[in-house]
Every structure is written in structure tokens, then in C-alpha cells.
TORVEX-147685 format. One line per field, with one value per atom (N, C-alpha, C): atom name; x, y, z. Coordinates in nm, 2 decimals, always signed. Layout:
! TORVEX-147685
atom	c(CA, ...) .
px	c(X, ...) .
py	c(Y, ...) .
pz	c(Z, ...) .
***
This chain:
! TORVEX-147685
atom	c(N, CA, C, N, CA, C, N, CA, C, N, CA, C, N, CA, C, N, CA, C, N, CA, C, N, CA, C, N, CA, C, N, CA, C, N, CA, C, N, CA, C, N, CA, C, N, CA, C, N, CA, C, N, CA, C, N, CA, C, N, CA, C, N, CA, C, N, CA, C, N, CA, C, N, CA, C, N, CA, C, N, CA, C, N, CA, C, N, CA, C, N, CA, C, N, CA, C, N, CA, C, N, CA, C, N, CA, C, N, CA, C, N, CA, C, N, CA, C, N, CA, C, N, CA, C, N, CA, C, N, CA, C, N, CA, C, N, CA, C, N, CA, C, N, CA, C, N, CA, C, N, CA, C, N, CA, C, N, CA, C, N, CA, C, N, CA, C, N, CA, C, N, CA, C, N, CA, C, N, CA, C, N, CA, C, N, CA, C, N, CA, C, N, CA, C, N, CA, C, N, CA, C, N, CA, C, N, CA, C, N, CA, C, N, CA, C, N, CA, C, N, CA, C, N, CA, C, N, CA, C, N, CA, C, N, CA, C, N, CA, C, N, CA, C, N, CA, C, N, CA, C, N, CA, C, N, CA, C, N, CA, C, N, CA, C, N, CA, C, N, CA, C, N, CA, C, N, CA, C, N, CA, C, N, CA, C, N, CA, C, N, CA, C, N, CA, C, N, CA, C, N, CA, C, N, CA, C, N, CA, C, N, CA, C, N, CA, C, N, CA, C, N, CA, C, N, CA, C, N, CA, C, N, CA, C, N, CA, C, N, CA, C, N, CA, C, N, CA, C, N, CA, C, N, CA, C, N, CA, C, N, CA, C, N, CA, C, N, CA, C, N, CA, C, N, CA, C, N, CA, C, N, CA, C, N, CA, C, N, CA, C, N, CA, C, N, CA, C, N, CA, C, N, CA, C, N, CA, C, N, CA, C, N, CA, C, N, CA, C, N, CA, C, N, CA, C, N, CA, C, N, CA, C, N, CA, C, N, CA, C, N, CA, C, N, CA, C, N, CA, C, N, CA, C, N, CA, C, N, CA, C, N, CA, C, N, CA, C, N, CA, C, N, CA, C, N, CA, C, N, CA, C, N, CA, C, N, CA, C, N, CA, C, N, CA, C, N, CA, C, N, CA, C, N, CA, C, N, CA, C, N, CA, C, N, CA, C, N, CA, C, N, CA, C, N, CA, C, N, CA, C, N, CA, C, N, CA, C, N, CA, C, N, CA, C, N, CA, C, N, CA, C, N, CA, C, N, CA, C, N, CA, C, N, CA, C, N, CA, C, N, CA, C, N, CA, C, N, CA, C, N, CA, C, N, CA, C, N, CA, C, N, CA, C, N, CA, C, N, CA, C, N, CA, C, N, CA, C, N, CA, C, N, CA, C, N, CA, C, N, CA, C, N, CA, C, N, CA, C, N, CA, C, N, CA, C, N, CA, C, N, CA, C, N, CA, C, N, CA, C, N, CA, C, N, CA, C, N, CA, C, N, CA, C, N, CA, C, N, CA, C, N, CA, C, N, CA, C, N, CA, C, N, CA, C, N, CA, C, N, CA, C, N, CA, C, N, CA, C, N, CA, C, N, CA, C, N, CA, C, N, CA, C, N, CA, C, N, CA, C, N, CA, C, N, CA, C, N, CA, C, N, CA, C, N, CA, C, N, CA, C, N, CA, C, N, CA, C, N, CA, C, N, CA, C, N, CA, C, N, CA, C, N, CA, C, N, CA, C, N, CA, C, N, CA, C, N, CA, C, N, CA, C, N, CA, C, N, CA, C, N, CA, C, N, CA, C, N, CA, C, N, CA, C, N, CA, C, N, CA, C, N, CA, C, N, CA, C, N, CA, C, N, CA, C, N, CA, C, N, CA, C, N, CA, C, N, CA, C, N, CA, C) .
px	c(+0.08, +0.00, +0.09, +0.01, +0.15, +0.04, +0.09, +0.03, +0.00, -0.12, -0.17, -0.12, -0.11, -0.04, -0.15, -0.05, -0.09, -0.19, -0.18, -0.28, -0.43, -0.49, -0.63, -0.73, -0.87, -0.92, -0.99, -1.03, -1.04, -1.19, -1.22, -1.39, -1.49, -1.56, -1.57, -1.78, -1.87, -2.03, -2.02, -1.98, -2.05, -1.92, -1.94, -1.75, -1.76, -1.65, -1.63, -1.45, -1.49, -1.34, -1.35, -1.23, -1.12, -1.00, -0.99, -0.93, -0.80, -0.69, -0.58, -0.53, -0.37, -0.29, -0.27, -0.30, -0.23, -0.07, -0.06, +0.05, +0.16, +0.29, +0.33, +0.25, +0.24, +0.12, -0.02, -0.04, -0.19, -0.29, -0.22, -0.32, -0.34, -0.46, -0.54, -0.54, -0.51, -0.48, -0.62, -0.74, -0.83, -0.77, -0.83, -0.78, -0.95, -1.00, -1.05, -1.09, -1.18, -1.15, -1.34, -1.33, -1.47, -1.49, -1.62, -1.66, -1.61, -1.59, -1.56, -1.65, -1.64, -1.69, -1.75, -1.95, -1.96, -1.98, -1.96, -1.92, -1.82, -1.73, -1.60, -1.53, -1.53, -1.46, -1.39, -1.27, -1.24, -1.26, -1.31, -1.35, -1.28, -1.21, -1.14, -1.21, -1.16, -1.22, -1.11, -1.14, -1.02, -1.10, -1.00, -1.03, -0.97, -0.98, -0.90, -0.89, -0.78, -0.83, -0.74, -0.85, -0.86, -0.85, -0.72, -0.67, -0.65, -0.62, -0.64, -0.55, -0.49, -0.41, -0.55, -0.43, -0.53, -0.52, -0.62, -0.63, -0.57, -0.53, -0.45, -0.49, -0.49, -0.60, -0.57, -0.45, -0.38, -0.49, -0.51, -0.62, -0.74, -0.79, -0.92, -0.94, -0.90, -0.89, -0.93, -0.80, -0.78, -0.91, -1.01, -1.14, -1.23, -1.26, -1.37, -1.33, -1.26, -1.21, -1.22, -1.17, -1.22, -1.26, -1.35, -1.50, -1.46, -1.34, -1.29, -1.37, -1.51, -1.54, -1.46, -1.46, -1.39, -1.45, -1.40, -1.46, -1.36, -1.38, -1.31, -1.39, -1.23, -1.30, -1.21, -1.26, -1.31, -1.29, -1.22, -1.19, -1.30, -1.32, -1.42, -1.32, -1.15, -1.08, -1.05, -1.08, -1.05, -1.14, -1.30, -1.39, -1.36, -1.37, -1.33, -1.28, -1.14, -1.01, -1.06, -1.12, -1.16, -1.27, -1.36, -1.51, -1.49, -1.37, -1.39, -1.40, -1.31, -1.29, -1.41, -1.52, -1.61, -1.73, -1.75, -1.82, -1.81, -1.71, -1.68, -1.71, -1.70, -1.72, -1.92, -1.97, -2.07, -2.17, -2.08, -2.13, -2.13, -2.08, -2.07, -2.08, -2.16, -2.23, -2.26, -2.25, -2.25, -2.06, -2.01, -1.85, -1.79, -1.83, -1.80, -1.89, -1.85, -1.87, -1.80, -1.83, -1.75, -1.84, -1.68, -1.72, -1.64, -1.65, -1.59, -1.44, -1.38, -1.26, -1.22, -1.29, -1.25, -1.30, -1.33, -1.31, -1.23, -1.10, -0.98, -0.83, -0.88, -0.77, -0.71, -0.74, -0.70, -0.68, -0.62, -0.60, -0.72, -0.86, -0.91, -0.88, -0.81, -0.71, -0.79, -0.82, -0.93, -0.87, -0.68, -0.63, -0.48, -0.40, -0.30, -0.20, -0.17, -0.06, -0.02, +0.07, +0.14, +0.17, +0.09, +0.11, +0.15, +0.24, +0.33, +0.33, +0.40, +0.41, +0.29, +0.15, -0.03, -0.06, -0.08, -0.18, -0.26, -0.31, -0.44, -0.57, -0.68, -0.82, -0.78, -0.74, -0.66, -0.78, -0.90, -1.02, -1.17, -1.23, -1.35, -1.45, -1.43, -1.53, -1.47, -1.33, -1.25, -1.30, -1.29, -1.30, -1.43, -1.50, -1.68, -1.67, -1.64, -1.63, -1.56, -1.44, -1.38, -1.49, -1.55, -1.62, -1.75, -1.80, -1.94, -1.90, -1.79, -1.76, -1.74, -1.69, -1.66, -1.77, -1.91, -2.02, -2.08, -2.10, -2.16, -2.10, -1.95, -1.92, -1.93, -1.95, -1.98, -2.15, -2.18, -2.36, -2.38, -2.32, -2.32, -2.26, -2.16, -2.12, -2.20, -2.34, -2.42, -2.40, -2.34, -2.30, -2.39, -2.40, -2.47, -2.42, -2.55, -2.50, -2.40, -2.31, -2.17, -2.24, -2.18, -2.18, -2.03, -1.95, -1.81, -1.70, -1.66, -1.54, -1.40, -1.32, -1.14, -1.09, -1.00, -0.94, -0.81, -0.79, -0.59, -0.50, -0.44, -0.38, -0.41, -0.56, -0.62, -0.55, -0.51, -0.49, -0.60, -0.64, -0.73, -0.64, -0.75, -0.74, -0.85, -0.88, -0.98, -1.12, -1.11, -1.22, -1.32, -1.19, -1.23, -1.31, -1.23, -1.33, -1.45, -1.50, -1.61, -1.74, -1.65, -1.71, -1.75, -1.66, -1.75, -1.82, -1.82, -1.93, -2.02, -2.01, -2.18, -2.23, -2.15, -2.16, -2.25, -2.26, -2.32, -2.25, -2.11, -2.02, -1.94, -1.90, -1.83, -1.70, -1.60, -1.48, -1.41, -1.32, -1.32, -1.12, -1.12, -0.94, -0.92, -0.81, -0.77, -0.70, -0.67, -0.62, -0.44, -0.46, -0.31, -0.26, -0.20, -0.16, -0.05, -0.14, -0.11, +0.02, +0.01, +0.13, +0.17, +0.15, +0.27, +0.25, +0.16, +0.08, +0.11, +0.14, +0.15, +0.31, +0.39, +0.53, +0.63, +0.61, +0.63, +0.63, +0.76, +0.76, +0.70, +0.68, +0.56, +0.56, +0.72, +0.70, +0.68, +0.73, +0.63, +0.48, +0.44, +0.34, +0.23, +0.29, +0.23, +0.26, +0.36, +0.37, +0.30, +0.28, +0.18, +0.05, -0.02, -0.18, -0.16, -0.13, -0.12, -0.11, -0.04, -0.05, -0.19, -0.29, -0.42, -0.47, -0.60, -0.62, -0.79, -0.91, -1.03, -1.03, -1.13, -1.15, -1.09, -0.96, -0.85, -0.93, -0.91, -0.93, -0.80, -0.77, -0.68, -0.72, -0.59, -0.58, -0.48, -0.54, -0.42, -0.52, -0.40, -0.45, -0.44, -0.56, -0.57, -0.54, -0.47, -0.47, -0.31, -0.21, -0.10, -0.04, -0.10, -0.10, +0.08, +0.17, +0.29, +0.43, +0.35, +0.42, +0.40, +0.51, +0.53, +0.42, +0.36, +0.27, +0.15, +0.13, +0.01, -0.02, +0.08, +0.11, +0.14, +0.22, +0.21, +0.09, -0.02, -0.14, -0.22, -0.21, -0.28, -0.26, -0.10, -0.03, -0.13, -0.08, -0.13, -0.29, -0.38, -0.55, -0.55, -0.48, -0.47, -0.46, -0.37, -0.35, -0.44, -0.49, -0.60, -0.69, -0.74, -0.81, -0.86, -0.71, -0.69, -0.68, -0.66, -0.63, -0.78, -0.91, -0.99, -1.07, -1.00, -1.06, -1.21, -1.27, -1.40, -1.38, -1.36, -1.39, -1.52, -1.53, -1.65, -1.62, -1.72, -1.72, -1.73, -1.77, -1.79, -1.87, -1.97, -2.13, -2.13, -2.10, -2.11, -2.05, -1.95, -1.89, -1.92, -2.10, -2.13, -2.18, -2.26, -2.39, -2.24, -2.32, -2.29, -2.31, -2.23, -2.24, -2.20) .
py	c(-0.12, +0.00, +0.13, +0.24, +0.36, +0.43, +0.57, +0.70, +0.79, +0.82, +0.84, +0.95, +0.92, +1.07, +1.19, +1.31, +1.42, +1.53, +1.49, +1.53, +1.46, +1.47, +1.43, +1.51, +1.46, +1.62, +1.67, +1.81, +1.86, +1.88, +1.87, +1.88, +1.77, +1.72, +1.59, +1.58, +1.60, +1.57, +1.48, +1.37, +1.29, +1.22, +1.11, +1.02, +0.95, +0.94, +0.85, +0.79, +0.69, +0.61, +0.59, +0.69, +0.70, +0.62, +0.56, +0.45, +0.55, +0.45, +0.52, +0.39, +0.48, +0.45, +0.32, +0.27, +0.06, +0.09, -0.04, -0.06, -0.12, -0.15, -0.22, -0.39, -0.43, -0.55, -0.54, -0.44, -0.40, -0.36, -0.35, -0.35, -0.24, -0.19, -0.08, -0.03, +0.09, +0.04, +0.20, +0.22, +0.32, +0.44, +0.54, +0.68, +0.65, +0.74, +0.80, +0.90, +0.96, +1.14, +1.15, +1.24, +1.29, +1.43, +1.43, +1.58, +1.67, +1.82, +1.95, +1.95, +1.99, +1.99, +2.17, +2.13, +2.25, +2.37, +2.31, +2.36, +2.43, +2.45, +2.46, +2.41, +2.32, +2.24, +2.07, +2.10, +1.98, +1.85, +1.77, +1.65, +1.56, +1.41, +1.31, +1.21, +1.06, +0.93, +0.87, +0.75, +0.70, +0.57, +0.46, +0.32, +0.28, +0.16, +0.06, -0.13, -0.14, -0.30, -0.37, -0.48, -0.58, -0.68, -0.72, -0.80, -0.96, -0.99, -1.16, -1.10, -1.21, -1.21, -1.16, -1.05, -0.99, -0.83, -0.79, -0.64, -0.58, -0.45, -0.36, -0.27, -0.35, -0.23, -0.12, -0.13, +0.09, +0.16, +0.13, +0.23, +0.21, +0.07, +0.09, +0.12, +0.10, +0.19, +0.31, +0.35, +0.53, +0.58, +0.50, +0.55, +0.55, +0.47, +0.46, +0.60, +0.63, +0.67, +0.87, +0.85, +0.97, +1.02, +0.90, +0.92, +0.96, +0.90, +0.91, +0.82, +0.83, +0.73, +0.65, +0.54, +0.45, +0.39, +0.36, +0.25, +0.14, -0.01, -0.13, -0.23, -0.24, -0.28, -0.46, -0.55, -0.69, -0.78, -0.90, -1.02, -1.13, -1.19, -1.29, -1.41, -1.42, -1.45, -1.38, -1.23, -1.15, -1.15, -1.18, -1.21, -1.29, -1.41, -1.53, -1.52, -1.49, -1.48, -1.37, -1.29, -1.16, -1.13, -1.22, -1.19, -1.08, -1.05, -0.92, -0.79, -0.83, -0.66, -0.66, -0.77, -0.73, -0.71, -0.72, -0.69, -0.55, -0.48, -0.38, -0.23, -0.31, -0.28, -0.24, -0.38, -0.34, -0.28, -0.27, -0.18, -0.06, -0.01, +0.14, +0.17, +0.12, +0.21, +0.31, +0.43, +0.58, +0.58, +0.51, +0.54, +0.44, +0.32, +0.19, +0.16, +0.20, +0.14, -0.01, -0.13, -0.21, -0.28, -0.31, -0.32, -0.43, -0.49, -0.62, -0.57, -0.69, -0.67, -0.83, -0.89, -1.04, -1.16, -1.30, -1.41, -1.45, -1.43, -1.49, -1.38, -1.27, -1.18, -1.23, -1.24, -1.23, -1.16, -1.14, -1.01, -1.08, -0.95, -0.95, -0.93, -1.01, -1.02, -1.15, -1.13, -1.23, -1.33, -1.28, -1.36, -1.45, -1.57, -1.59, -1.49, -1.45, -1.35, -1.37, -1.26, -1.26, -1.12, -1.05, -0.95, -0.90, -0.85, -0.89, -0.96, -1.08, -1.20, -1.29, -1.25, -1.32, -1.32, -1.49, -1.49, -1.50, -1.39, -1.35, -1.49, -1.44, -1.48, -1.60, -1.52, -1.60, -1.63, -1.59, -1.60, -1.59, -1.49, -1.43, -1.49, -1.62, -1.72, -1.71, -1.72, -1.72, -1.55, -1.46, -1.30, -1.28, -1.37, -1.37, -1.43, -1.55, -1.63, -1.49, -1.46, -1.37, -1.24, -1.17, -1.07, -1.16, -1.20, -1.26, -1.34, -1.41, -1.47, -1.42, -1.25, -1.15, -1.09, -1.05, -1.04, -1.11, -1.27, -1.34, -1.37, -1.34, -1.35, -1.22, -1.15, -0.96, -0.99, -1.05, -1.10, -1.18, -1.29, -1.41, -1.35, -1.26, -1.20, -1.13, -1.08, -1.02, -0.83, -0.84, -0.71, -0.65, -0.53, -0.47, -0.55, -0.57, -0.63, -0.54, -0.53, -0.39, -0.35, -0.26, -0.17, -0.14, -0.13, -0.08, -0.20, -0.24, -0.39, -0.28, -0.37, -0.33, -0.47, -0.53, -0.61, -0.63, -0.72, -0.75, -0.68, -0.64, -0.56, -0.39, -0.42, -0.29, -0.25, -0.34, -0.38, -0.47, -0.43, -0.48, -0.50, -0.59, -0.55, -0.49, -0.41, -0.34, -0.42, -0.58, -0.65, -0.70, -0.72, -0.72, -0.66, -0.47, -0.38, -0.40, -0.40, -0.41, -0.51, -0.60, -0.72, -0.70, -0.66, -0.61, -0.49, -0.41, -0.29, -0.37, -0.46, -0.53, -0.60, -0.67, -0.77, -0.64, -0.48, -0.41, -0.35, -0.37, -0.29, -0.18, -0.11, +0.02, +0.00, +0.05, -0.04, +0.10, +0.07, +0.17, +0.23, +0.30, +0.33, +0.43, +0.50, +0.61, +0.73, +0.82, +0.92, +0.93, +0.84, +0.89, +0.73, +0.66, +0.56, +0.60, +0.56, +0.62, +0.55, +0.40, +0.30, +0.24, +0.26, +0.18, -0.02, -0.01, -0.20, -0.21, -0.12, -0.14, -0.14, -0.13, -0.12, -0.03, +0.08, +0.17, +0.22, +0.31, +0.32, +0.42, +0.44, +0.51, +0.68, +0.73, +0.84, +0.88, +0.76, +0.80, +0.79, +0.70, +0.68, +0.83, +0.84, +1.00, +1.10, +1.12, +1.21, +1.21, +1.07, +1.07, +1.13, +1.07, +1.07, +1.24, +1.32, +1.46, +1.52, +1.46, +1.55, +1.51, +1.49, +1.46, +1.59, +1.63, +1.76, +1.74, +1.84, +1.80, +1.73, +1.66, +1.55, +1.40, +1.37, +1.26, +1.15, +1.03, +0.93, +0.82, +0.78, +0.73, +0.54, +0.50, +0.39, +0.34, +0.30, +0.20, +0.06, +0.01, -0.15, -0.15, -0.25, -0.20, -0.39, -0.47, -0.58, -0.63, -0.53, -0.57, -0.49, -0.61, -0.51, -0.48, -0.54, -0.56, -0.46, -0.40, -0.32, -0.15, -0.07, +0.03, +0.17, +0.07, +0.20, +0.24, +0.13, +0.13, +0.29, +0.27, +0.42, +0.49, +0.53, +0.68, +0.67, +0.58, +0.60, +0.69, +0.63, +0.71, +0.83, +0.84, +1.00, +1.12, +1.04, +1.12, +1.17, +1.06, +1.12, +1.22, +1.19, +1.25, +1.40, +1.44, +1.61, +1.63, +1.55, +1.56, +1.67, +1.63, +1.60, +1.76, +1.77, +1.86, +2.03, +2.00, +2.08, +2.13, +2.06, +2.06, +1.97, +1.90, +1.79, +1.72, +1.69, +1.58, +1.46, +1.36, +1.23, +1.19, +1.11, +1.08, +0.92, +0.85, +0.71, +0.74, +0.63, +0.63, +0.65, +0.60, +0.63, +0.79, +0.83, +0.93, +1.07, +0.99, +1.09, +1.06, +1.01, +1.04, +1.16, +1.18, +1.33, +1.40, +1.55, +1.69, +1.69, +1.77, +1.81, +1.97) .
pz	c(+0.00, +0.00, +0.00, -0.02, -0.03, +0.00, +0.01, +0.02, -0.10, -0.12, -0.25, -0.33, -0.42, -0.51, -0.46, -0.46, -0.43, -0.45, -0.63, -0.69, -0.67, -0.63, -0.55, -0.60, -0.61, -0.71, -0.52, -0.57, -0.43, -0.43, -0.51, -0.51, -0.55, -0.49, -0.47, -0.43, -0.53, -0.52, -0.38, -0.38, -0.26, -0.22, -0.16, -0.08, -0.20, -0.27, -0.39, -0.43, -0.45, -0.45, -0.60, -0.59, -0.74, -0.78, -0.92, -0.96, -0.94, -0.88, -0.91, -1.01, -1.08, -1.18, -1.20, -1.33, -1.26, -1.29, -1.23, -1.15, -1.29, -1.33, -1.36, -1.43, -1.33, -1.31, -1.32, -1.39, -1.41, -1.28, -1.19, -1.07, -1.05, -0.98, -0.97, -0.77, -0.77, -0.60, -0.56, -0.54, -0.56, -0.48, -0.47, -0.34, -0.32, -0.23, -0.15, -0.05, -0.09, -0.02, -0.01, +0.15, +0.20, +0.12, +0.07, +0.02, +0.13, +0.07, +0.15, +0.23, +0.37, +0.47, +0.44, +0.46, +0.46, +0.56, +0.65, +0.79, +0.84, +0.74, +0.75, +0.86, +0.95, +1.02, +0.93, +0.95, +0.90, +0.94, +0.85, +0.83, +0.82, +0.88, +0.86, +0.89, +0.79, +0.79, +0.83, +0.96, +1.01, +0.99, +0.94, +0.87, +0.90, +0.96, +1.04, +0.96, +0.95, +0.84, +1.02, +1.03, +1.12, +1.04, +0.99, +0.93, +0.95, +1.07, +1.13, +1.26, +1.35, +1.44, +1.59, +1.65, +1.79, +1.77, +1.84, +1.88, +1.92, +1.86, +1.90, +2.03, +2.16, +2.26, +2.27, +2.25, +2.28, +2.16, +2.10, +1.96, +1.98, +2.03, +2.05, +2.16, +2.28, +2.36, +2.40, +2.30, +2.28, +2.24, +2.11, +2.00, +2.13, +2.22, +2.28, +2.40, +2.47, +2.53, +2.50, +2.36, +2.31, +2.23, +2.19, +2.11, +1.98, +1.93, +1.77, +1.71, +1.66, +1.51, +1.44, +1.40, +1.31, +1.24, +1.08, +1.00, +0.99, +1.07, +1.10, +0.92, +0.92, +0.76, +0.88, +0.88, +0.96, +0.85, +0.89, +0.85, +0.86, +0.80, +0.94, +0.96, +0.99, +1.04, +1.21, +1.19, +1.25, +1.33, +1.32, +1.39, +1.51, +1.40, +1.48, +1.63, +1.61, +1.66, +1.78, +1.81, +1.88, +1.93, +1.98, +2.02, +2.13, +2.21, +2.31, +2.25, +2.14, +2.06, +1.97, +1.94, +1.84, +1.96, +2.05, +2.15, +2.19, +2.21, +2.23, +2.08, +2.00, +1.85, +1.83, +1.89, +1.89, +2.02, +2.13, +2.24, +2.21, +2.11, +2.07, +1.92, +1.89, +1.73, +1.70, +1.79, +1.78, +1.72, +1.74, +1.69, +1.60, +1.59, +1.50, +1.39, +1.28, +1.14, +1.11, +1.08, +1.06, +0.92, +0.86, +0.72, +0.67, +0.57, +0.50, +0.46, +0.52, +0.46, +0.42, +0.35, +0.32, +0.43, +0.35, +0.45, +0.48, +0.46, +0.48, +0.46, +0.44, +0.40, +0.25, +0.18, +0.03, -0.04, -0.14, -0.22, -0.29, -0.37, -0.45, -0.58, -0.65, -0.77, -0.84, -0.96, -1.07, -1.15, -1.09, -1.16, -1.09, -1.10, -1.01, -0.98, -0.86, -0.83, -0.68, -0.66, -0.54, -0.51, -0.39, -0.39, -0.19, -0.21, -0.09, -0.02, -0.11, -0.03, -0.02, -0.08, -0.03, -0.18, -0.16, -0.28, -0.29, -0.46, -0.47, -0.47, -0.47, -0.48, -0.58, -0.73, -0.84, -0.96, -0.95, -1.01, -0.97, -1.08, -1.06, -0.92, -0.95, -0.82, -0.70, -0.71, -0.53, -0.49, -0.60, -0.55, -0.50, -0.56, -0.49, -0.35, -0.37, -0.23, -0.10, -0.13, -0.03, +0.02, -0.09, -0.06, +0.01, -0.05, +0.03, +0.13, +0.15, +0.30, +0.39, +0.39, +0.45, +0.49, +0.43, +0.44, +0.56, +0.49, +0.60, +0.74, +0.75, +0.90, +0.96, +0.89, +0.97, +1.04, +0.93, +0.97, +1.10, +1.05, +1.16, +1.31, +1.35, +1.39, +1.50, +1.44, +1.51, +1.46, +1.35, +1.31, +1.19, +1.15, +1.00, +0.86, +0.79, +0.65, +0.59, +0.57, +0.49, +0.37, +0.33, +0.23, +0.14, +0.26, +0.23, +0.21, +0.08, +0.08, +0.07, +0.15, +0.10, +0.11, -0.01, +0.00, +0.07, +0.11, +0.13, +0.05, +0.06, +0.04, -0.07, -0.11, -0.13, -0.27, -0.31, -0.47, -0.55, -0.68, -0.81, -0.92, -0.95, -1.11, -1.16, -1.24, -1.30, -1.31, -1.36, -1.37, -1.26, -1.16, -1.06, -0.91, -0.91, -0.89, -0.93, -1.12, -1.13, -1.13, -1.09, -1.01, -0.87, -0.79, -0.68, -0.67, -0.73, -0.78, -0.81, -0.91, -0.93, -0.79, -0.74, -0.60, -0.47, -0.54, -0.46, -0.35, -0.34, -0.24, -0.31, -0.21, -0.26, -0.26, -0.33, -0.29, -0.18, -0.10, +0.00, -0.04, -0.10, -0.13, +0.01, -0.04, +0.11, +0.03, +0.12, +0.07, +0.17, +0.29, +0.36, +0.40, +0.38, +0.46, +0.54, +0.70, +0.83, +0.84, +0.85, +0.90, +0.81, +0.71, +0.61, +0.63, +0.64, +0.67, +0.80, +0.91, +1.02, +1.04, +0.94, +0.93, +1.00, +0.94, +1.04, +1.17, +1.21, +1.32, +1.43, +1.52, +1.61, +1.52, +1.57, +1.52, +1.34, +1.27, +1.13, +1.12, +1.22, +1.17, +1.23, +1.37, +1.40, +1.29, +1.22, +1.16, +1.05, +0.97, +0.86, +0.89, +1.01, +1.01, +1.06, +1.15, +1.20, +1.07, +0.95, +0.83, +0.78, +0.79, +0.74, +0.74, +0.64, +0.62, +0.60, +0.62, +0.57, +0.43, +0.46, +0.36, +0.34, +0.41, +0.43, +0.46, +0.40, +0.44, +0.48, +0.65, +0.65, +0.68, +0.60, +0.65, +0.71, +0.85, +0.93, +0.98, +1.10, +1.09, +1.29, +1.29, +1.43, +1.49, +1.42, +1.45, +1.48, +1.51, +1.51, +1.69, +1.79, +1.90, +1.99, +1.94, +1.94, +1.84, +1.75, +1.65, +1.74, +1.70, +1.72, +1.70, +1.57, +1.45, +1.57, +1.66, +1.69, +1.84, +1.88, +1.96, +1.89, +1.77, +1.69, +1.63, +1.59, +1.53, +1.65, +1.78, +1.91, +1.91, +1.88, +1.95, +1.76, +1.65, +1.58, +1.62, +1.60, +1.63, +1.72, +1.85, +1.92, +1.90, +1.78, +1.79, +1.69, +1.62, +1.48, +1.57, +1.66, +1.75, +1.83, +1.89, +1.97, +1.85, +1.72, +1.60, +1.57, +1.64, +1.62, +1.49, +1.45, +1.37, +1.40, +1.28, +1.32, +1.30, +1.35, +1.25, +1.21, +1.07, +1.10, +1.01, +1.01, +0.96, +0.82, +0.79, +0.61, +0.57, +0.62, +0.61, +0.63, +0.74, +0.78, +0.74, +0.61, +0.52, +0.36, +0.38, +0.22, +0.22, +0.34, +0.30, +0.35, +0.32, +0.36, +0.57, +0.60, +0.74, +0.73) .
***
């Protein structure tokens, strides 16, 4: 994943996810940006991929604690694995959007590949199975049917986007990657998200409770915050405010 080219358009009808450039390998990796806030208070989307493994408690934590909104794009690996943190997820739905992020964490890719290190779906039927498997454990879960898919690693192929566009999900891109897949270290990762501006949509990962990213992700919201920032979910950043 990377941080999206800079050029972004700045005026934006409704929340809409823009194809960005393919890749060498044809792959399509989308941006995403919230309409101009007409309120003039700035606006940010903070999006969290709950990838497999355990919970990052320092971030969710922090969200509940100071009433930061999130959109948890959820594994149903990640489910599984976490009934405390999806309980907590759904004690508070005034601040938790949670949204499909795969049955198994796969890359949604139509065709065989390898995309850091995970291989893709590999064909049209596995990319269905992933998104609708992803679906049904958010359900079974005791959570809202989604709206919002992001794949593993948040790479396409073109056919494939519009495969899940027909499947009736939105596909969810970003405008800042906060942690670099959780790679990065505390103080980059503060310094990325603190650079977020009205309209930003960030993405980090809230399933790596052992990595460094996960306290500069806290320390950044944190001044977002204090700068006077709003967050708002996804949903929550299609209309106007």
C-alpha cells in the first residue's frame, strides 16, 4: 500500500473512490476522499483493516475513550479470533462502522498472483467467495450487513473492482496511509496521520498489538483532534455536514 499521489481532485459531489494508476502488473490500488466539509470544520475518515491475528488495545482503547469514530474494515478471520474486541465494536455504534474486509484476507485479484508475499483470490469465483464470505461473518457476527469492501492488500485488477461494484459494495481506497501496513515506526506513523487535512481518508490496521505503529497511530488522532478535527465514519462521510 503507499500514500496516494498528491494530486487528489479537491472537489468531490459525494465520498467517492477513485481509480488510481495501474501498477506495472496491471493492478489498480483506488484513493478516496470525503466531500468538502460545509461547515467549515475539517473533516477526517479514520479506517482501520482488522486483518487476522489480535487487537491492537492501545487504539481501540484510545477510540472509545475519546469518542474518535472508526470505520473497521473486519476479516471474518479476524472475527473469529476476537469476540472481546467485536463486542466492544458493537457496544458502541454511535463510533463503529464495521465493514468487510474479506473471508480470509486475500487479495481480491481475478487472476493468479502474489502481492506482498499473499496470494491473490486468483479467479472471478474465489474474489466472490472472499467478498461474500466476508459479508456473511460480519452477519453471523451479530453485526450490520456492509456496504463498504477493501481487499488485502487494497490492490485490483480493473475486472475485478467491477465485479465487486456489481456484488453491490463500494470499494473503500484512502487518501493517507497512516502506518505503512503497520510497518512503520511510532513516530512515522504519528507524523503521517497529524499530516491529514479536511476530507482525508486514513488507512491503518488496528490488528497488530505488538508493532510500534500502533502508539504513533494514538499519539497522531490524538493532535488531529486537539487541532480541532472531526472524524466521521464512512457512512457518515457520504452526506454533507
Amino acid at each position: 500500500m503507499r500514500r496516494a499521489a498528491l494530486l487528489l481532485p479537491l472537489v468531490l459531489i459525494a465520498t467517492a473512490a477513485i481509480a488510481g494508476p495501474l501498477h506495472p502488473n496491471g493492478l489498480t490500488e483506488p484513493s478516496l476522499r470525503l466531500p468538502p466539509s460545509k461547515a467549515g470544520t475539517p473533516r477526517v475518515a479514520l479506517t482501520l483493516d482488522a486483518c487476522g491475528g489480535r487487537t491492537d488495545a492501545r487504539i481501540l482503547s484510545a477510540l472509545v475513550e475519546h469518542r474518535i469514530p472508526a470505520t473497521i474494515f473486519a476479516t471474518g478471520l479476524w472475527l473469529r479470533r476476537n469476540p472481546d474486541a467485536v463486542a466492544v465494536l458493537k457496544a458502541h455504534p454511535e463510533l463503529f462502522e464495521v465493514e468487510d474486509h474479506g473471508a480470509r484476507h486475500v487479495p481480491a485479484i481475478d487472476r493468479p498472483m502474489s502481492v506482498y508475499g499473499i496470494r491473490s483470490a486468483g479467479s472471478p469465483e474465489a474474489v466472490s467467495a472472499e467478498v461474500q464470505g466476508g459479508a456473511e461473518a460480519l452477519v453471523a457476527a451479530g453485526l450490520a450487513q456492509p456496504h463498504w469492501f477493501r481487499g488485502a492488500t487494497a490492490k485490483y485488477t480493473p475486472s475485478a473492482t467491477a465485479q465487486i461494484s456489481a456484488l453491490g459494495y463500494r470499494i473503500a481506497g484512502y487518501s493517507i496511509n497512516g502506518d505503512g501496513g503497520s510497518m512503520l515506526g511510532a513516530a512515522a506513523t504519528e507524523h503521517h496521520v497529524e499530516a491529514a487535512r479536511d476530507g482525508d481518508v486514513i488507512i491503518a490496521h488496528i490488528n497488530q498489538p505488538t508493532h510500534p505503529a500502533g502508539a504513533g497511530l494514538v499519539k497522531g488522532l490524538l493532535a488531529l483532534k486537539a487541532r480541532g478535527v472531526v472524524f466521521v465514519t464512512l457512512k457518515e462521510g457520504e452526506g454533507s455536514v
